[in-house]
C-alpha positions as CSV (number, residue, x, y, z in Angstrom):
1,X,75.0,193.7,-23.8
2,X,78.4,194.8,-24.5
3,X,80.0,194.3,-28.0
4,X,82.4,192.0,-28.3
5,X,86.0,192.5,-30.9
6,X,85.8,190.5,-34.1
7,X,88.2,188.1,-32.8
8,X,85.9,187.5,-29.7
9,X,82.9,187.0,-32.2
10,X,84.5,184.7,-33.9
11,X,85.2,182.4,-31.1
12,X,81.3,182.5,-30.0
13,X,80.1,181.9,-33.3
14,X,82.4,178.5,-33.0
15,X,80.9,177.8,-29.4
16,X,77.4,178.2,-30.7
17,X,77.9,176.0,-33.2
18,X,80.2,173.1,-31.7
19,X,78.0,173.1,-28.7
20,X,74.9,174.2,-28.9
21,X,74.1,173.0,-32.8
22,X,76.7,170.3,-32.4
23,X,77.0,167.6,-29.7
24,X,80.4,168.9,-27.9
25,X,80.2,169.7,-24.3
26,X,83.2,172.2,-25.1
27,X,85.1,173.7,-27.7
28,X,89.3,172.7,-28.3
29,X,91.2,175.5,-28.4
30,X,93.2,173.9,-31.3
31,X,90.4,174.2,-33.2
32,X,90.0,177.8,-33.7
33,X,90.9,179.3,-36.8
34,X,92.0,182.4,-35.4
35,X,95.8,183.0,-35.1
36,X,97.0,181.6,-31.3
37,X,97.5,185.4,-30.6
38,X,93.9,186.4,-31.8
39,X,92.6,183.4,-29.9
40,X,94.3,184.5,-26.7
41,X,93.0,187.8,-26.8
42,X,89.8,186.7,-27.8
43,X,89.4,184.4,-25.1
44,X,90.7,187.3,-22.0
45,X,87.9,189.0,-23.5
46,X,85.4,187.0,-23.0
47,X,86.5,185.6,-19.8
48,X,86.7,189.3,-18.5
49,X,83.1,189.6,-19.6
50,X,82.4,186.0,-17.8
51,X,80.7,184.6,-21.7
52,X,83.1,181.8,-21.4
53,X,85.4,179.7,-18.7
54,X,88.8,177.7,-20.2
55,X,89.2,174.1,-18.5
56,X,92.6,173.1,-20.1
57,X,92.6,172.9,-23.9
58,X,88.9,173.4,-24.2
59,X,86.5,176.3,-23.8
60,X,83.1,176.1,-22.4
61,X,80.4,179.0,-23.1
62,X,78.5,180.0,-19.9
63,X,74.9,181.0,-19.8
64,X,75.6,184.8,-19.4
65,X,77.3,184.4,-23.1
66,X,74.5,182.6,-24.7
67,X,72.5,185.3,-26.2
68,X,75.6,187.0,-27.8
69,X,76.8,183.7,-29.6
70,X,73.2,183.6,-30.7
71,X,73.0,186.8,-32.2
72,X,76.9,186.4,-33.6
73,X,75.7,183.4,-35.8
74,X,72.4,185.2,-36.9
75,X,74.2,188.1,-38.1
76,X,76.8,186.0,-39.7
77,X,74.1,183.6,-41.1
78,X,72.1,187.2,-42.6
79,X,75.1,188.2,-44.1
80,X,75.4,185.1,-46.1
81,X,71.9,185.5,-47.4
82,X,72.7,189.2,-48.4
83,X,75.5,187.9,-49.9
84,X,74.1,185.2,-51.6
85,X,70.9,185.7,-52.5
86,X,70.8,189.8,-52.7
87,X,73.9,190.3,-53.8
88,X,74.9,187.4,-56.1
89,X,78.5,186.3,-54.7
90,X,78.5,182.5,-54.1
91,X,80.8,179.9,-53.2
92,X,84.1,180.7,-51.2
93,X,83.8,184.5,-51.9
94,X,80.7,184.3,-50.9
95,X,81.5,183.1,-47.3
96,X,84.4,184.9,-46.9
97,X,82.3,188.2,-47.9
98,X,79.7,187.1,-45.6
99,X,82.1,186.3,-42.3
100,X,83.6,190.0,-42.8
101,X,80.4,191.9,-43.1
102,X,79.0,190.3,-40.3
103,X,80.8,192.4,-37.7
104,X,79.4,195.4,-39.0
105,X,75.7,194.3,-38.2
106,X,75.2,196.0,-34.9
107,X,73.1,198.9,-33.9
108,X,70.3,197.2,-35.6
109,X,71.3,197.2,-39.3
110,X,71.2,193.2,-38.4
111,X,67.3,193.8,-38.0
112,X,67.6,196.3,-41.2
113,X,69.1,193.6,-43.1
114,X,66.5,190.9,-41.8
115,X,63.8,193.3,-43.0
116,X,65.1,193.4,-46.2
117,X,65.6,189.6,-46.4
118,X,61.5,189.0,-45.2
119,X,63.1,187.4,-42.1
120,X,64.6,184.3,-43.6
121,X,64.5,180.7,-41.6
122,X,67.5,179.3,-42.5
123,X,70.9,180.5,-43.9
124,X,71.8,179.3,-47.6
125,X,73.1,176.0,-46.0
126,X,70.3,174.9,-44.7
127,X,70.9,176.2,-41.1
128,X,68.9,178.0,-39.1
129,X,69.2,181.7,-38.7
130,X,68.3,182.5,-35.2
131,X,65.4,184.8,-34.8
132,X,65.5,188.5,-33.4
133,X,62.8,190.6,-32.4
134,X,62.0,191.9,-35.5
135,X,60.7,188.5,-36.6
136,X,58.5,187.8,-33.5
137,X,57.1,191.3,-34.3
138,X,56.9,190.3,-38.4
139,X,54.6,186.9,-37.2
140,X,52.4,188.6,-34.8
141,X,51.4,191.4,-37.2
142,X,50.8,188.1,-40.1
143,X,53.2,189.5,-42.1
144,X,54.5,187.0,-45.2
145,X,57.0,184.8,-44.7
146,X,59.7,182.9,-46.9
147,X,59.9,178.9,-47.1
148,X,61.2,176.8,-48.9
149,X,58.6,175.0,-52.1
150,X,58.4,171.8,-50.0
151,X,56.6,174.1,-47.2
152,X,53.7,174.6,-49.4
153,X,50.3,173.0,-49.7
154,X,48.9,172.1,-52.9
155,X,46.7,174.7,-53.9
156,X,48.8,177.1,-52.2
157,X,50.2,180.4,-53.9
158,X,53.0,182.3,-53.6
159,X,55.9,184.7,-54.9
160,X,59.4,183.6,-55.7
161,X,61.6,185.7,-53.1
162,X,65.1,183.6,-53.9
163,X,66.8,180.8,-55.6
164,X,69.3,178.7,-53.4
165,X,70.6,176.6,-55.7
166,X,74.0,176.0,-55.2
167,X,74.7,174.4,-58.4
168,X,75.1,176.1,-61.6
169,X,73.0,173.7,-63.6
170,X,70.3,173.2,-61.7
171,X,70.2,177.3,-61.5
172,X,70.0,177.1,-65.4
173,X,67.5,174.8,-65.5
174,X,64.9,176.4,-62.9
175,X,65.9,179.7,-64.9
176,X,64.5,178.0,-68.2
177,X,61.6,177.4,-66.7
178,X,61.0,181.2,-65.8
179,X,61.2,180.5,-62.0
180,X,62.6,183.4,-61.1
181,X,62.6,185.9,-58.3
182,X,59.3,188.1,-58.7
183,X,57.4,185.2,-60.6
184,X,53.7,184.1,-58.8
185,X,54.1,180.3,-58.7
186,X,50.6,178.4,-57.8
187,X,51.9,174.3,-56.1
188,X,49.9,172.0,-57.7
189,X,51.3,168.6,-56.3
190,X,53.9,167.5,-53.5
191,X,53.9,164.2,-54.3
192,X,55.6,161.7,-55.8
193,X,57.0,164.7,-57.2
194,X,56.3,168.8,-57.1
195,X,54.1,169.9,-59.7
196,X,53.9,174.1,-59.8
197,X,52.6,176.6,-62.4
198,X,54.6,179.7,-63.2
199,X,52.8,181.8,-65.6
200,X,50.9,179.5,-68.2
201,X,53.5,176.9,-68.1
202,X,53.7,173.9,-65.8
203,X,56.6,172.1,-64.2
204,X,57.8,169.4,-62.0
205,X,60.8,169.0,-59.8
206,X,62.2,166.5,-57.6
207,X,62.4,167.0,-53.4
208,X,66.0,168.4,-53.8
209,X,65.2,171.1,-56.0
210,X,62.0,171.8,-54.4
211,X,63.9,172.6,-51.4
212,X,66.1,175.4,-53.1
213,X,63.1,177.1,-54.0
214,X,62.2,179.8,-51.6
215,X,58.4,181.4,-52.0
216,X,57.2,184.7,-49.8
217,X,53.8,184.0,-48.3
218,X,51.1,186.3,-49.2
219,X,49.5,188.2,-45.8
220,X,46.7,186.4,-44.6
């Protein structure tokens, strides 16, 4: 599979998205963020390389360019958890960090970085990170996974890999309670509410906040 420019990968990540996530048949060219002389060459380039086919102002992506808008938004989606979670940059840096690092996950540093991560589900959005082969590979061998809190069985334990709280309170108020990344936490309850141990102490929090918890699986 050939690599594809920034500008190109930018446009697949947008046809992944609009068409395959979304409910768009195509993708207006008016649309695109990139500059109309970025877009042009970014969409000879993947017409060249038959990924995409222009019908008038909108952009189609073909079969044959599938896989590489696939792997575009996982290694965009990875760099936002780096980002994020790893390296502590949130908010609009935080994307804008994310969207320029991704183009430099090729080669397999995007598996290197997935690795690191324990092959995270979902980006810190809430949207899904594509898998690779690395993950297929992590789930046959058993080994632990992340999920979110709400994942979780009563009764079941785990470690804290991440917080993805987006808000700075309710990160100061899970932080009070010692959740932090590291900490065992034993679920005691899913409902009405989520009842979980951390140490000696005992908490409860609501769905929402439940679902910005992230715990790694121990191997089974």
């Amino acid at each position: 599979m050939s690599k594809v420019s920034p500008k190109a990968e930018e446009i697949l990540e947008s046809l992944w998205i609009a068409t395959v996530e979304g409910d768009d048949v195509g993708f207006l060219l008016s649309d695109c963020i990139l500059s109309p002389e970025d877009l042009q060459e970014g969409i000879d380039e993947l017409v060249k390389l038959a990924y995409v086919e222009v019908k008038g102002d909108r952009v189609y992506l073909r079969r044959e360019g599938r896989p590489e808008a696939e792997m575009t938004v996982r290694r965009h989606r990875l760099a936002e958890r780096l980002m994020m979670d790893i390296l502590d940059i949130q908010g609009a840096e935080g994307n804008e960090q994310a969207c320029a690092f991704e183009h430099l996950l090729h080669q397999g540093v995007d598996t290197k970085i997935c690795t690191l991560l324990n092959h995270p589900t979902t980006c810190p959005h809430g949207k899904p990170i594509p898998p690779g082969t690395c993950c297929e590979e992590a789930r046959k061998q058993g080994s632990p996974g992340i999920v979110p809190l709400t994942e979780l069985k009563s009764g079941e334990m785990g470690e804290i890999a991440y917080l993805a709280a987006s808000d700075g309170k309710k990160m100061q108020k899970l932080m009070s309670m010692g959740v932090l990344p590291g900490s065992e936490l034993q679920l005691s309850q899913t409902f009405p509410s989520y009842i979980f141990k951390v140490g000696h102490s005992q908490f409860a929090v609501d769905d929402m906040l439940a679902r910005e918890i992230f715990i790694r699986r121990p191997t089974k």
